[in-house]
C-alpha positions as CSV (number, residue, x, y, z in Angstrom):
1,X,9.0,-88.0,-73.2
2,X,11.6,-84.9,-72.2
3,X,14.8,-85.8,-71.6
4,X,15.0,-85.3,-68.1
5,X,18.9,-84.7,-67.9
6,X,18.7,-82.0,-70.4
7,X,16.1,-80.2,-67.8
8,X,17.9,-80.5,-65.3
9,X,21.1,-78.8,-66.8
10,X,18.9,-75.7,-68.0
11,X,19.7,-72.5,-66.3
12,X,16.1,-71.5,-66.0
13,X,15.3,-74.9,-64.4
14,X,18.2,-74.7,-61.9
15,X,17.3,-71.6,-60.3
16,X,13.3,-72.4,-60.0
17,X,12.5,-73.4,-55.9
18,X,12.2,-77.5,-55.5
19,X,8.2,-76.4,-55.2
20,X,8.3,-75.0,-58.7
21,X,10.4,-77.5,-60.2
22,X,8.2,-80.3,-59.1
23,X,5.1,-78.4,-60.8
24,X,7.4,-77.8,-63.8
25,X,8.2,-81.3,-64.3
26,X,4.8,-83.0,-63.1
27,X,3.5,-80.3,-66.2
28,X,6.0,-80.8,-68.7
29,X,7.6,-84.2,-69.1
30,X,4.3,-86.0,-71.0
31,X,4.2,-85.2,-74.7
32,X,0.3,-85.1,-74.6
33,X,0.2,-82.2,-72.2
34,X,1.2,-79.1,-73.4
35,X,0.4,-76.7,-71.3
36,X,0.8,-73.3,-73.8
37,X,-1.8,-74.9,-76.1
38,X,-4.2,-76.6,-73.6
39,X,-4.1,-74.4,-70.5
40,X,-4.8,-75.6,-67.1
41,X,-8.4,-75.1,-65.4
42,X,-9.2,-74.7,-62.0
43,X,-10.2,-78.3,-61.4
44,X,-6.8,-79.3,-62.4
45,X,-5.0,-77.0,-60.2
46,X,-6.8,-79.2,-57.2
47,X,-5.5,-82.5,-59.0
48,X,-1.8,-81.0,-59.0
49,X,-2.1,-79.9,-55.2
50,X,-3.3,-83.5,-54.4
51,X,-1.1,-85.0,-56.5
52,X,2.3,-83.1,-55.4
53,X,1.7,-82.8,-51.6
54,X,1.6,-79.0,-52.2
55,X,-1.3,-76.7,-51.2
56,X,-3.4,-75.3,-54.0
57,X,-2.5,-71.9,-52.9
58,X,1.4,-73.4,-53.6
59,X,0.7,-74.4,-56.9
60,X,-1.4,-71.6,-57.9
61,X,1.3,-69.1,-57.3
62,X,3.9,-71.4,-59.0
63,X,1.5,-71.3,-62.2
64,X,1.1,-68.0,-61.6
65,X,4.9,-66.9,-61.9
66,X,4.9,-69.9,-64.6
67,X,2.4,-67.3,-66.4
68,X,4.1,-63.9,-66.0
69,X,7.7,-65.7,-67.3
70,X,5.4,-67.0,-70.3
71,X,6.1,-70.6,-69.8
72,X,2.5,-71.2,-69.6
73,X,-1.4,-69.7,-70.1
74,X,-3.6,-70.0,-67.0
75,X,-6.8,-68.0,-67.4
76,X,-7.8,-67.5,-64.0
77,X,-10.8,-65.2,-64.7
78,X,-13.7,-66.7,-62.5
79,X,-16.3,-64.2,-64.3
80,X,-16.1,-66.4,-67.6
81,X,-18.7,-68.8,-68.0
């Protein structure tokens, strides 16, 4: 498991809103998930909403700035079977 102290002294993880920090640590503390190798699908997105109390549209813009930083890969292309 992450060291949650460590986290929570990072620069990048003090200026992140308390929406985008509870994505980033509901993402990020399990060693089994990584989220740069795995990705996250749409399904899951739903399961993060429900599970956080945020709205998917919430934690769909949170991944979404997660992506463009390069924290994490979310293919959101709908067209892809």
């Amino acid at each position: 498991m992450v060291d949650l102290s460590s986290i929570q002294r990072d620069i990048f993880f003090m200026d992140l809103t308390p929406e985008e920090k509870l994505v980033y640590m509901y993402l990020f503390p399990y060693p089994h998930f990584n989220a740069r190798k795995t990705g996250i699908c749409k399904e899951q997105l739903k399961t993060i909403a429900f599970e956080t109390l945020l709205t998917q549209e919430e934690v769909s813009s949170i991944i979404s700035n997660f992506q463009k930083i390069g924290i994490i890969h979310y293919d959101n292309d709908d067209d892809k079977s």
